[in-house]
C-alpha positions in Angstrom: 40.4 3.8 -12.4 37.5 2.6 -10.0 38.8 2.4 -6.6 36.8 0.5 -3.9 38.8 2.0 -0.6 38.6 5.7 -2.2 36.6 7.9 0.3 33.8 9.9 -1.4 34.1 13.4 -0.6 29.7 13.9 1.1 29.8 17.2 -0.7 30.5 15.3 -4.2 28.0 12.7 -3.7 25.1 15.4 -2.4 25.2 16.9 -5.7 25.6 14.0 -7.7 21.9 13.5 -6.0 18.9 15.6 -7.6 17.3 18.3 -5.2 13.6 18.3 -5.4 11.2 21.1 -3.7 8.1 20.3 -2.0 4.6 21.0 -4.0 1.7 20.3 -3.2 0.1 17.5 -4.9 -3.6 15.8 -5.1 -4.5 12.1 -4.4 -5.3 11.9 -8.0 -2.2 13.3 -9.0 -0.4 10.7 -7.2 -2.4 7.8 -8.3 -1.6 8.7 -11.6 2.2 8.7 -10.9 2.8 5.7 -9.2 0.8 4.3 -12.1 3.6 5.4 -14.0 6.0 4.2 -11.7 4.4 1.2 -11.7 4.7 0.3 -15.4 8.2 1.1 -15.4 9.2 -1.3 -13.0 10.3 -5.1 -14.0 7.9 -7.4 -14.0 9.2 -9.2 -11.5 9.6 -6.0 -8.8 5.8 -5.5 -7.2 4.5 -2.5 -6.8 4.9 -2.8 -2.7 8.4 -1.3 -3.3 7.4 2.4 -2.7 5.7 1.7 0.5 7.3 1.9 3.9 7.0 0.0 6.5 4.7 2.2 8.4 2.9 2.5 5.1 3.6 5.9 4.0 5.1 5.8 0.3 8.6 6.5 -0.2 8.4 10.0 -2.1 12.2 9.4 -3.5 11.4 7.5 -5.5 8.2 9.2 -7.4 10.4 13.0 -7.4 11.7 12.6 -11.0 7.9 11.9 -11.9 5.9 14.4 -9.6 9.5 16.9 -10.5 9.0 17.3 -6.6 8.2 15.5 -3.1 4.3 15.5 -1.6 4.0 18.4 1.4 1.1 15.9 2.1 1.6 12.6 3.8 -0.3 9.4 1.9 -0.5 6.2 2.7 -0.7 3.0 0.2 -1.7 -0.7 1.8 0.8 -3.3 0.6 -2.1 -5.6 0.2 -4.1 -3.6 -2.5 -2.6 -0.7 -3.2 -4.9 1.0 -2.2 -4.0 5.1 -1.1 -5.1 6.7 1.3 -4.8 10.5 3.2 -3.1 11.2 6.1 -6.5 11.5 7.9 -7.3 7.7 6.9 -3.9 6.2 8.2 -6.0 3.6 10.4 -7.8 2.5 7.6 -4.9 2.1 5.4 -3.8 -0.5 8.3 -7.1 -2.2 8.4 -7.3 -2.9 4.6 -3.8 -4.7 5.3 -4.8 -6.4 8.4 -7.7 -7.9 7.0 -6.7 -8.6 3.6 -3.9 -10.8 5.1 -6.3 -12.6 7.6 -8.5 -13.6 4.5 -5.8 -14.5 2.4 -4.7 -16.8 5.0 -8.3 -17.8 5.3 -9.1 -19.0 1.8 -5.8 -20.9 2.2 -6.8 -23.0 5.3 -10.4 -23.6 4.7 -10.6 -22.8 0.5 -13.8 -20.8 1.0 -14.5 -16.7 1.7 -14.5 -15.8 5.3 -18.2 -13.8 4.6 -20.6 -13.6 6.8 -23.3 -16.9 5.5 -26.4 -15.6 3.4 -24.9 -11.9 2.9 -25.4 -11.1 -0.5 -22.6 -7.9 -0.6 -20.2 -10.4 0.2 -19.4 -9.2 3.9 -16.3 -10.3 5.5 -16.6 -12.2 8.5 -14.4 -11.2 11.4 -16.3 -13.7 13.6 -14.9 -16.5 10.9 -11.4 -14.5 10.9 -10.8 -14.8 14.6 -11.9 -18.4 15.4 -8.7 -19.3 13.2 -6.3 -16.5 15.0 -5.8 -14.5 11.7 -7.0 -11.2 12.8 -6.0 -9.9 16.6 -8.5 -7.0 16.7 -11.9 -5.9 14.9 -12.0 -3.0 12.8 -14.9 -0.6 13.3 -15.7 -0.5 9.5 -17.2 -3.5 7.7 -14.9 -5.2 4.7 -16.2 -6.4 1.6 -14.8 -9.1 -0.8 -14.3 -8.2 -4.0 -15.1 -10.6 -7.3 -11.4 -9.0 -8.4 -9.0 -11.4 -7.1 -10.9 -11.8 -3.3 -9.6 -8.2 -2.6 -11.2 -6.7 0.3 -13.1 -3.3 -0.2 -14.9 -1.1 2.4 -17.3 0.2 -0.3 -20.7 -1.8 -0.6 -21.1 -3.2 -3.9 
């Protein structure tokens, strides 16, 4: 019978727990298995689950699929999903930062933030500012997307 006050012996619950090893692993590798992960979860659970709130991705939950835990560190934005390497952790920020500032943009006003006559689509951070949605400027240029108005740093 299930008892609710029964202690649980740490020793009993460690094992019930599956051990993985560290491996190395590629950034393609891991696309492909939070893919995976991804199109296991519910419809209604977003993606945005395996990433921490410093932006690395929560490892636990991709062992049973990679049959191990990343030596490397990534990062994922909760924004687009994109992934990044440990060497491109700022940029991983940026592509939040800014992807929230235009979201919030194209709510206000209803048009892109882009900077007027630029035919790539470049994001304005001159627009972005005079409404308080982004506290500090990026030292890469952004690039909206025709893909849901997601924000890219390559030029189209």
């Amino acid at each position: 019978m299930w008892n609710p006050f029964k202690k649980t012996n740490k020793k009993e619950t460690a094992n019930k727990k599956q051990e993985y090893s560290t491996i190395d692993i590629s950034l393609e590798d891991l696309k492909h298995a939070i893919h995976e992960y991804g199109m296991q979860l519910p419809d209604e659970i977003p993606l945005s689950v395996l990433v921490k709130d410093d932006l690395t991705i929560d490892y636990k939950l991709l062992a049973p699929i990679l049959k191990g835990i990343p030596n490397k560190t990534y990062y994922m934005s909760r924004e687009t999903y994109e992934i990044f390497e440990e060497k491109d952790k700022q940029l991983a920020i940026d592509y939040d930062n800014v992807q929230r500032a235009v979201d919030s943009y194209m709510q206000q006003t209803k048009e892109l933030p882009i900077i007027h006559g630029d035919p790539f689509k470049r994001v304005s951070y001159h627009k972005l500012e005079k409404l308080n949605l982004l506290n500090y400027r990026p030292h890469r240029e952004f690039y909206i997307t025709n893909e849901e108005h997601l924000i890219t740093n390559q030029r189209p």
